[in-house]
mmCIF file of the N, C-alpha and C atoms, coordinates in Angstrom:
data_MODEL
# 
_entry.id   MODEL 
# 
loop_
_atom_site.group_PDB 
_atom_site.id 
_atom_site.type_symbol 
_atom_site.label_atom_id 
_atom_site.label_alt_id 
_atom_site.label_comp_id 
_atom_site.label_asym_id 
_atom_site.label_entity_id 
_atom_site.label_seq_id 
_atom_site.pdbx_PDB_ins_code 
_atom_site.Cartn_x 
_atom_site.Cartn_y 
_atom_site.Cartn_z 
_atom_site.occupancy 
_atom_site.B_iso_or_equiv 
_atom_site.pdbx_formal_charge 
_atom_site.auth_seq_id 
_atom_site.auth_comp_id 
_atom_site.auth_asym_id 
_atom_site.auth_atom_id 
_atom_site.pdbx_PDB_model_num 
ATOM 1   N N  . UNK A 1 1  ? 80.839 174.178 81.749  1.00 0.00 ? 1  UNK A N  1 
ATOM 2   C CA . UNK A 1 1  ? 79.716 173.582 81.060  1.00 0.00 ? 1  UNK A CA 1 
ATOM 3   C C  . UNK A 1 1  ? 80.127 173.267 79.628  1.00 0.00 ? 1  UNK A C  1 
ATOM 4   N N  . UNK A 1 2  ? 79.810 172.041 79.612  1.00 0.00 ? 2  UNK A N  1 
ATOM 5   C CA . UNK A 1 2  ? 80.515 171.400 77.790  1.00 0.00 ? 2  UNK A CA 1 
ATOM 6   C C  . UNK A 1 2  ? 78.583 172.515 76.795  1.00 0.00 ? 2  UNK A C  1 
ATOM 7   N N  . UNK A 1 3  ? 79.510 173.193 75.489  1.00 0.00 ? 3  UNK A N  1 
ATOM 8   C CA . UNK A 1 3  ? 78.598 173.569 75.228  1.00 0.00 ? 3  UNK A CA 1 
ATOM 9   C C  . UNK A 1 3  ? 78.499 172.617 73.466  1.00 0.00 ? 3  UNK A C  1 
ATOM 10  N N  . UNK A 1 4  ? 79.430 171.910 73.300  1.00 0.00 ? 4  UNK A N  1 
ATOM 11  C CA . UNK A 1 4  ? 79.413 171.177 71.896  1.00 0.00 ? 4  UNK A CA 1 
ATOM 12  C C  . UNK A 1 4  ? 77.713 170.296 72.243  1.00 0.00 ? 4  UNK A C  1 
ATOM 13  N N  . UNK A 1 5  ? 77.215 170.635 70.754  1.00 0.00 ? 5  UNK A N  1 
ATOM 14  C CA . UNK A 1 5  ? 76.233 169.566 70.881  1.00 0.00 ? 5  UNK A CA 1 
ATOM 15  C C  . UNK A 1 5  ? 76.782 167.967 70.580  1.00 0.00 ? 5  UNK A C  1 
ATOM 16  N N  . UNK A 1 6  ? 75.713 167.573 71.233  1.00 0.00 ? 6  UNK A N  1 
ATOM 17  C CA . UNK A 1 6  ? 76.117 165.554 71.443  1.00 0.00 ? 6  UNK A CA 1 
ATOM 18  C C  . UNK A 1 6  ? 75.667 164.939 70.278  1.00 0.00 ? 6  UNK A C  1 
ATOM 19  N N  . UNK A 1 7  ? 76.857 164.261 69.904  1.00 0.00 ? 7  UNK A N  1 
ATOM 20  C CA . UNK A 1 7  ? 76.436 163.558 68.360  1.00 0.00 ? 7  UNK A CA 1 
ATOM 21  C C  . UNK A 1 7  ? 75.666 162.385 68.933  1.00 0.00 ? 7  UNK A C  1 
ATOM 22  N N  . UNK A 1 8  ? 74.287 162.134 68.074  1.00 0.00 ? 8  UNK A N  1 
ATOM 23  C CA . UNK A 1 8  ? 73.654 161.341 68.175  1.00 0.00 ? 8  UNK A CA 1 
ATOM 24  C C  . UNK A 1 8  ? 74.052 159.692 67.619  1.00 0.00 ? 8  UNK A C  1 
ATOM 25  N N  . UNK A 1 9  ? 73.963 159.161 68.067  1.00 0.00 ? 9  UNK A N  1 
ATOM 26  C CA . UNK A 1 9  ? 74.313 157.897 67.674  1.00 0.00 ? 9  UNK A CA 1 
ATOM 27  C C  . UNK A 1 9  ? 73.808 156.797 67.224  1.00 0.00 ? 9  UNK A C  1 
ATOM 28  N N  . UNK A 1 10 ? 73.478 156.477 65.885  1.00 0.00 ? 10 UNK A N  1 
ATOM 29  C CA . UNK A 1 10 ? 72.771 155.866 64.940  1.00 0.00 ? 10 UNK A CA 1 
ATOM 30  C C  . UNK A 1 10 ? 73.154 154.386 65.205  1.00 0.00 ? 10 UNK A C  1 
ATOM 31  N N  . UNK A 1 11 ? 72.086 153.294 64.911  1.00 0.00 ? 11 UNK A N  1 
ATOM 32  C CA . UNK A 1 11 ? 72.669 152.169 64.857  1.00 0.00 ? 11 UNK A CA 1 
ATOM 33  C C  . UNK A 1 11 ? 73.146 151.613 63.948  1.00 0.00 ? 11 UNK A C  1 
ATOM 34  N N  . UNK A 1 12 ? 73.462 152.143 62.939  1.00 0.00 ? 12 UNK A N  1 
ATOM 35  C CA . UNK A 1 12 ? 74.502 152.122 61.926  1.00 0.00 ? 12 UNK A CA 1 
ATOM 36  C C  . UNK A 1 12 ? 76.146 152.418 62.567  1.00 0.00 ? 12 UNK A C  1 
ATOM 37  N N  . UNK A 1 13 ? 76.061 153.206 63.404  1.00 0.00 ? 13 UNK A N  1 
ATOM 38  C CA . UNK A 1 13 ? 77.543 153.627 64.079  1.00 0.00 ? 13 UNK A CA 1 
ATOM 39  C C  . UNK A 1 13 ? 77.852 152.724 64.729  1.00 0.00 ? 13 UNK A C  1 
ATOM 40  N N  . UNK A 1 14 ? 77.058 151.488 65.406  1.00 0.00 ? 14 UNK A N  1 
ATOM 41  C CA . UNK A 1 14 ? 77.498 150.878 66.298  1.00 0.00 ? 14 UNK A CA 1 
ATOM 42  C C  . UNK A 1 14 ? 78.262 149.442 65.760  1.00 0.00 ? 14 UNK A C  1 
ATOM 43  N N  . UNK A 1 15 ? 79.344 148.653 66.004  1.00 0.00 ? 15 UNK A N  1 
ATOM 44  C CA . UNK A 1 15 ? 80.102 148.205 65.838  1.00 0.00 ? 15 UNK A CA 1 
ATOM 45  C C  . UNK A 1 15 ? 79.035 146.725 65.671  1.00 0.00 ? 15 UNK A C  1 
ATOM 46  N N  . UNK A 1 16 ? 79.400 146.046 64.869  1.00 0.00 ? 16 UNK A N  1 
ATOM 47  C CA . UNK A 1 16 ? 78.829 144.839 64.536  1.00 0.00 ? 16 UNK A CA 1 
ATOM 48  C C  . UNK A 1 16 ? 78.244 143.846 65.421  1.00 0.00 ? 16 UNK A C  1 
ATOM 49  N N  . UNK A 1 17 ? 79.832 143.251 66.459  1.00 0.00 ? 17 UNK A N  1 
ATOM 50  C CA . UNK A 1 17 ? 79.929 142.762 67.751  1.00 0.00 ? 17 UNK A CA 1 
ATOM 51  C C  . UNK A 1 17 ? 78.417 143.121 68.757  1.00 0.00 ? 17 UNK A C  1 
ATOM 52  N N  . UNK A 1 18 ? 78.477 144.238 68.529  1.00 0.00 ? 18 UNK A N  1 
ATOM 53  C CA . UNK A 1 18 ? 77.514 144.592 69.280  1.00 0.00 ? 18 UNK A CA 1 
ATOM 54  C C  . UNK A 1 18 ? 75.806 143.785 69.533  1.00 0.00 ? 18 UNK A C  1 
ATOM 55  N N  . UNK A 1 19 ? 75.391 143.582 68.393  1.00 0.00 ? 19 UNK A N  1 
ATOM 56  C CA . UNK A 1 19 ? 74.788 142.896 67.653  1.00 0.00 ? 19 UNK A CA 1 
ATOM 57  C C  . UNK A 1 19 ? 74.470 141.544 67.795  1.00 0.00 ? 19 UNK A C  1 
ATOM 58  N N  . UNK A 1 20 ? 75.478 141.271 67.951  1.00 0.00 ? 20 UNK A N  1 
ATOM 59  C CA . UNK A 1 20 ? 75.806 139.061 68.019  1.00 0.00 ? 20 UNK A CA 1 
ATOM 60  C C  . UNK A 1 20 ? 75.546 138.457 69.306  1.00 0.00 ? 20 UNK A C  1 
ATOM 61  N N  . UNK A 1 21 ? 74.923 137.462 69.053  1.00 0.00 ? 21 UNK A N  1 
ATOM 62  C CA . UNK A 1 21 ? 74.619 136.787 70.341  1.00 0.00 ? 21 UNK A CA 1 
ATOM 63  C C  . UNK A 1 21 ? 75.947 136.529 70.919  1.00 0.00 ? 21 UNK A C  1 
ATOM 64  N N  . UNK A 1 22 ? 75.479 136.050 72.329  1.00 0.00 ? 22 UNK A N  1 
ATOM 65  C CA . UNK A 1 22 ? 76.822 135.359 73.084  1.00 0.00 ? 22 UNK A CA 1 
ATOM 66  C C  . UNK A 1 22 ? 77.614 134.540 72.258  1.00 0.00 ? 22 UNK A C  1 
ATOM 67  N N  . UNK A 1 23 ? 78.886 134.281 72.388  1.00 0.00 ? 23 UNK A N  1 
ATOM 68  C CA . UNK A 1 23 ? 79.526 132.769 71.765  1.00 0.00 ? 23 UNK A CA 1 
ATOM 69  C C  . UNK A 1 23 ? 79.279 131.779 72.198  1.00 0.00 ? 23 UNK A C  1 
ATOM 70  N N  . UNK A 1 24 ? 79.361 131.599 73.529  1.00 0.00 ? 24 UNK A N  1 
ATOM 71  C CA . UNK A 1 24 ? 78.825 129.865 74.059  1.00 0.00 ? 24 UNK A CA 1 
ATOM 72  C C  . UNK A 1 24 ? 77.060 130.008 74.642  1.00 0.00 ? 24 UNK A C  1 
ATOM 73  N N  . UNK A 1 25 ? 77.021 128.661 75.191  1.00 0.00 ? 25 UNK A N  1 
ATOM 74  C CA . UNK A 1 25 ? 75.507 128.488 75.394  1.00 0.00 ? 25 UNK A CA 1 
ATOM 75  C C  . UNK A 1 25 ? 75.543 129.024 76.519  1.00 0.00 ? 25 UNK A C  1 
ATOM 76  N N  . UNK A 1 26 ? 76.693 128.957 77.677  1.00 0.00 ? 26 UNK A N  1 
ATOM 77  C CA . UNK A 1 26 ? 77.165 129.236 78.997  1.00 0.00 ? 26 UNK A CA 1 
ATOM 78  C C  . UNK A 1 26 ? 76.891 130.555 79.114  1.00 0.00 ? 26 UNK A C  1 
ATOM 79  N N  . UNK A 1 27 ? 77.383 131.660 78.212  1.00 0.00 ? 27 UNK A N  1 
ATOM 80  C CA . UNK A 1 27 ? 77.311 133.191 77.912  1.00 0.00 ? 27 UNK A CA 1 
ATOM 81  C C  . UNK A 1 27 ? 75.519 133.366 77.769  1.00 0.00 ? 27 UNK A C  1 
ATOM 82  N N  . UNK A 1 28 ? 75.393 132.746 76.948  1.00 0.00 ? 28 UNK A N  1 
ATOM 83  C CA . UNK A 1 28 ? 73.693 132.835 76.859  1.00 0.00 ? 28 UNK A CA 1 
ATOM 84  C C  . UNK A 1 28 ? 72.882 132.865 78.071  1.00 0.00 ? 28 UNK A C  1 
ATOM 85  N N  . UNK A 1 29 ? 73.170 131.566 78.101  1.00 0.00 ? 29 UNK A N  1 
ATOM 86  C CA . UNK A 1 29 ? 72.314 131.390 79.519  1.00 0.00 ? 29 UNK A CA 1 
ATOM 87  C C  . UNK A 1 29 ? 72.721 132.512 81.068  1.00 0.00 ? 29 UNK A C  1 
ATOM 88  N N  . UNK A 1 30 ? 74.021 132.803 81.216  1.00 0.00 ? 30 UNK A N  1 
ATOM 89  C CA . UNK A 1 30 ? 73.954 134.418 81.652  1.00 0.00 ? 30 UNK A CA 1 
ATOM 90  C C  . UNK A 1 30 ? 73.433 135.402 81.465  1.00 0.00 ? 30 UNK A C  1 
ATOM 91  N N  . UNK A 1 31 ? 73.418 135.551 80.092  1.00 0.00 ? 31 UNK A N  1 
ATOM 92  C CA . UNK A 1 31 ? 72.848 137.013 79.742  1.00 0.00 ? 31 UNK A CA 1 
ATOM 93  C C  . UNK A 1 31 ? 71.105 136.475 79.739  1.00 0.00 ? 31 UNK A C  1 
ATOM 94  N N  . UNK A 1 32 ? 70.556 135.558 79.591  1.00 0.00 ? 32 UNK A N  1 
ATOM 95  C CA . UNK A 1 32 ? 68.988 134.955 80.105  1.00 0.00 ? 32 UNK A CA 1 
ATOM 96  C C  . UNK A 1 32 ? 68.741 135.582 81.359  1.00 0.00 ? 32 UNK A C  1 
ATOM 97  N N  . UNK A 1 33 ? 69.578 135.213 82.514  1.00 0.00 ? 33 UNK A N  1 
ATOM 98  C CA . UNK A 1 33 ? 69.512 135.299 83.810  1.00 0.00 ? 33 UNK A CA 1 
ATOM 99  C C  . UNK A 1 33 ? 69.696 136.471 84.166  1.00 0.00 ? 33 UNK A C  1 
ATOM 100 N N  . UNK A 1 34 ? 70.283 137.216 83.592  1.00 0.00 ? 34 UNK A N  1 
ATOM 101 C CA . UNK A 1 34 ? 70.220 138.662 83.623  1.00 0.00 ? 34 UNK A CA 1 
ATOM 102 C C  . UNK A 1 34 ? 68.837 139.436 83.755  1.00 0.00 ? 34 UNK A C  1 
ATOM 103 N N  . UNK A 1 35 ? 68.661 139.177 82.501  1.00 0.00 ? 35 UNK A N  1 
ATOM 104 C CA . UNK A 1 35 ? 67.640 139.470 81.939  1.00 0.00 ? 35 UNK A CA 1 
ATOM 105 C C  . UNK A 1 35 ? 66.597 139.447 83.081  1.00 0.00 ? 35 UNK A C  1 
ATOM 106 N N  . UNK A 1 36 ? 65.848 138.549 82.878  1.00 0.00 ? 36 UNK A N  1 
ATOM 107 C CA . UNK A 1 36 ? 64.552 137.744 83.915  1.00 0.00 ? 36 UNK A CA 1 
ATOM 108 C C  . UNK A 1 36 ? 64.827 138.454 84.989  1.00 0.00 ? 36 UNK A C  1 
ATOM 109 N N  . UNK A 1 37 ? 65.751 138.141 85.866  1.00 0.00 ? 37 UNK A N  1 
ATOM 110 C CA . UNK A 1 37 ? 66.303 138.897 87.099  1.00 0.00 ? 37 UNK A CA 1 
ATOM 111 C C  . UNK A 1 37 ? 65.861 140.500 86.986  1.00 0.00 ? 37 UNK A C  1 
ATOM 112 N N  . UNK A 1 38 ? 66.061 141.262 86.117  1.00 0.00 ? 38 UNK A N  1 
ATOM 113 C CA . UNK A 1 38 ? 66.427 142.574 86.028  1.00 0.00 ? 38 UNK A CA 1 
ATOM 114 C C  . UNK A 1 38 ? 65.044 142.768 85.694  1.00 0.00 ? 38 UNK A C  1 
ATOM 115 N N  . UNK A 1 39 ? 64.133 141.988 84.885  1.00 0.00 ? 39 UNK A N  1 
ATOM 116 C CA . UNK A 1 39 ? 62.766 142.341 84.533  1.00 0.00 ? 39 UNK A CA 1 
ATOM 117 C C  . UNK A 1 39 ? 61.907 142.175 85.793  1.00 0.00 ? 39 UNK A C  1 
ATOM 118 N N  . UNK A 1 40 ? 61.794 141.115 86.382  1.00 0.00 ? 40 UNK A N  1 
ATOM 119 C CA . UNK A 1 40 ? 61.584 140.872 88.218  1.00 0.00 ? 40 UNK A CA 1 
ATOM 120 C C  . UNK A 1 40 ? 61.927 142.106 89.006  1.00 0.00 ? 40 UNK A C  1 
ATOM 121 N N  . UNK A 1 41 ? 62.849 142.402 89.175  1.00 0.00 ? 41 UNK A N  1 
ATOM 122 C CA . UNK A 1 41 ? 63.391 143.748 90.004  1.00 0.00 ? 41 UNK A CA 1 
ATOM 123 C C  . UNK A 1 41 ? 62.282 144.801 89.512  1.00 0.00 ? 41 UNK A C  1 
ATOM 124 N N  . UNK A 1 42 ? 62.440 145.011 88.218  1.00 0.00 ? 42 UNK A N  1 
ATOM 125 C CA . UNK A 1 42 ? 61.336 146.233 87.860  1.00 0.00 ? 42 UNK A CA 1 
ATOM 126 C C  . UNK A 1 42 ? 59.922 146.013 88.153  1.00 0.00 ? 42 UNK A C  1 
ATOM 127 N N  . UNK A 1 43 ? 59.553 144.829 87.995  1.00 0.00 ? 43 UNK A N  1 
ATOM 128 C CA . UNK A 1 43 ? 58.295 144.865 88.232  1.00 0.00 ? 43 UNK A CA 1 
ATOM 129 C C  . UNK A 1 43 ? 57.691 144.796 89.694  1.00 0.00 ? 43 UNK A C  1 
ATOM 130 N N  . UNK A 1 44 ? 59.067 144.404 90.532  1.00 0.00 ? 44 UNK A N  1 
ATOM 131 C CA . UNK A 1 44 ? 58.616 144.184 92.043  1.00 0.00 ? 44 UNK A CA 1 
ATOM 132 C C  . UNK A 1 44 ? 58.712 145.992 92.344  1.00 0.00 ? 44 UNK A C  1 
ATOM 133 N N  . UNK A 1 45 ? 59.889 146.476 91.708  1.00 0.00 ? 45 UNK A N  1 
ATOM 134 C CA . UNK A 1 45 ? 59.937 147.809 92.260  1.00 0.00 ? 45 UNK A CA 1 
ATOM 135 C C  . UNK A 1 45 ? 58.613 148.940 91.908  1.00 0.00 ? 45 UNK A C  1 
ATOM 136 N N  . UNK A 1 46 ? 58.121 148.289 90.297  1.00 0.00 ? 46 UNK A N  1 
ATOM 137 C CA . UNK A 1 46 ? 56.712 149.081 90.259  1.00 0.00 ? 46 UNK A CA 1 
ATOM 138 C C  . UNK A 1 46 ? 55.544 148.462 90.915  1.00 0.00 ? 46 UNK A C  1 
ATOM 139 N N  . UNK A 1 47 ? 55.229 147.209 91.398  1.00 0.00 ? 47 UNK A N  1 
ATOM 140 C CA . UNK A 1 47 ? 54.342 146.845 92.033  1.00 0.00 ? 47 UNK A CA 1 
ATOM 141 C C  . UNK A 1 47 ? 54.497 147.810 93.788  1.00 0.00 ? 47 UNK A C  1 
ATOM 142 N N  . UNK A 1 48 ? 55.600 147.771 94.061  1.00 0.00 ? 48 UNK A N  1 
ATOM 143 C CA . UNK A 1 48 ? 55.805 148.736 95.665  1.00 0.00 ? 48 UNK A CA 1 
ATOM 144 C C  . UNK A 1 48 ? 55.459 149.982 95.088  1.00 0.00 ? 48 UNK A C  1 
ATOM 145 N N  . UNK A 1 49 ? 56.212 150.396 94.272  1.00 0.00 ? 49 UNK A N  1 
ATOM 146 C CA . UNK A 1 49 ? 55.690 151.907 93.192  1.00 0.00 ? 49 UNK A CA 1 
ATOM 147 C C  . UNK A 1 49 ? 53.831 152.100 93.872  1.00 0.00 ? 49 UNK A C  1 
ATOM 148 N N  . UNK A 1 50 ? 53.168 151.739 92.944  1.00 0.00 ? 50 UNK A N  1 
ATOM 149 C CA . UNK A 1 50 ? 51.739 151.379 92.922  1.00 0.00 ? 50 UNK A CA 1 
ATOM 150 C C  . UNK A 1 50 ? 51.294 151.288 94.597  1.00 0.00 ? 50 UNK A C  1 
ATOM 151 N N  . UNK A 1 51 ? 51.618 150.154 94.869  1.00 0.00 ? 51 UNK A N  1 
ATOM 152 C CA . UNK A 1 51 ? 50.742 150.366 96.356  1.00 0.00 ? 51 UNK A CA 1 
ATOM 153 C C  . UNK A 1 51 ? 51.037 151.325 97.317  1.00 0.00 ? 51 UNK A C  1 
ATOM 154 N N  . UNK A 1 52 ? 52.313 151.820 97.266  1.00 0.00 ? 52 UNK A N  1 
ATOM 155 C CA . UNK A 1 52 ? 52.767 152.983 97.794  1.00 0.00 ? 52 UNK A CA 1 
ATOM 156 C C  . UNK A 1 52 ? 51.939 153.964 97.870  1.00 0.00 ? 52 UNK A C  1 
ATOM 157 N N  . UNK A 1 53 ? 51.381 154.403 96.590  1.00 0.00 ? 53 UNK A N  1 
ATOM 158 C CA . UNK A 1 53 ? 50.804 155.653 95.581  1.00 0.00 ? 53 UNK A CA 1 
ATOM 159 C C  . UNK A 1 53 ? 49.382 155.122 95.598  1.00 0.00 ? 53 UNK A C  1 
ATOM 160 N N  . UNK A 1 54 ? 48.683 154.481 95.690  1.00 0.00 ? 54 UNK A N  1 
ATOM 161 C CA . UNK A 1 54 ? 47.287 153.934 95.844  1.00 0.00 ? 54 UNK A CA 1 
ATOM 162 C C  . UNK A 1 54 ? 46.997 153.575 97.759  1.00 0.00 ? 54 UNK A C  1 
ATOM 163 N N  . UNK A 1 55 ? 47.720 153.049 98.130  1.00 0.00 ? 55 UNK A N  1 
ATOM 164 C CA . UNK A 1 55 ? 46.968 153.144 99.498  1.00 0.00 ? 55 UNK A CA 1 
ATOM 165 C C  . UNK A 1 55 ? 47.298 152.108 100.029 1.00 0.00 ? 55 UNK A C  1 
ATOM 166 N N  . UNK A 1 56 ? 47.409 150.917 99.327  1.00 0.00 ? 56 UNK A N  1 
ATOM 167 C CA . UNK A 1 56 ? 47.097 149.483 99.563  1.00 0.00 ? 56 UNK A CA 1 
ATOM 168 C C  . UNK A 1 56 ? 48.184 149.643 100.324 1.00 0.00 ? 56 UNK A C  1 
ATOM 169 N N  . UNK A 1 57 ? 47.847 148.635 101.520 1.00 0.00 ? 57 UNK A N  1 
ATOM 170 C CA . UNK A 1 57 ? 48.418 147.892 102.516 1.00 0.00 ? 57 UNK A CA 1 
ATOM 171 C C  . UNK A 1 57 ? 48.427 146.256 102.286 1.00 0.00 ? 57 UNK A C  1 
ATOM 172 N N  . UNK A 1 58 ? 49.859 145.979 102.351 1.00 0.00 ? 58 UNK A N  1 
ATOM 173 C CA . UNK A 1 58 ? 49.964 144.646 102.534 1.00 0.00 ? 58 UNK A CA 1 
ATOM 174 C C  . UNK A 1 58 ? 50.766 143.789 103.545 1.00 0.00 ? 58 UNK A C  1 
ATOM 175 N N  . UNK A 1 59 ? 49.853 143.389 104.213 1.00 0.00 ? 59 UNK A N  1 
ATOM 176 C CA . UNK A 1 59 ? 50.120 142.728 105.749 1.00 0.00 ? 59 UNK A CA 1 
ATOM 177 C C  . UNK A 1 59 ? 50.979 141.185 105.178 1.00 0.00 ? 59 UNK A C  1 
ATOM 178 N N  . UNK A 1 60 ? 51.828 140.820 106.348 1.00 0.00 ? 60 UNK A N  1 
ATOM 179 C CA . UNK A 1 60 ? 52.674 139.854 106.146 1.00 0.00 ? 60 UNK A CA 1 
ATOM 180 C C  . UNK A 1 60 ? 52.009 139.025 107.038 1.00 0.00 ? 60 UNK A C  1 
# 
């Protein structure tokens, strides 16, 4: 068992790069699609979440 405590990590520590948009429009528009995609997933996975846990039935 690691017993050192975990240095917290400020956003001051974090490297500049980090920070900066994509370089091309091409990179952008990836990391867009990411995005949207990954926000969709969550919300489909909490909408099943919810009806799961409430009752609702939904017939195809």
């Amino acid at each position: 068992m690691n017993t050192e405590s975990r240095k917290h990590m400020s956003m001051k520590d974090m490297p500049a790069e980090f920070f900066l948009p994509p370089q091309s429009n091409a990179a952008l528009w990836a990391e867009t699609v990411k995005l949207v995609v990954g926000c969709l997933v969550f919300l489909v996975i909490l909408g099943i979440a919810v009806a799961l846990t409430q009752g609702i039935v939904i017939s195809v």
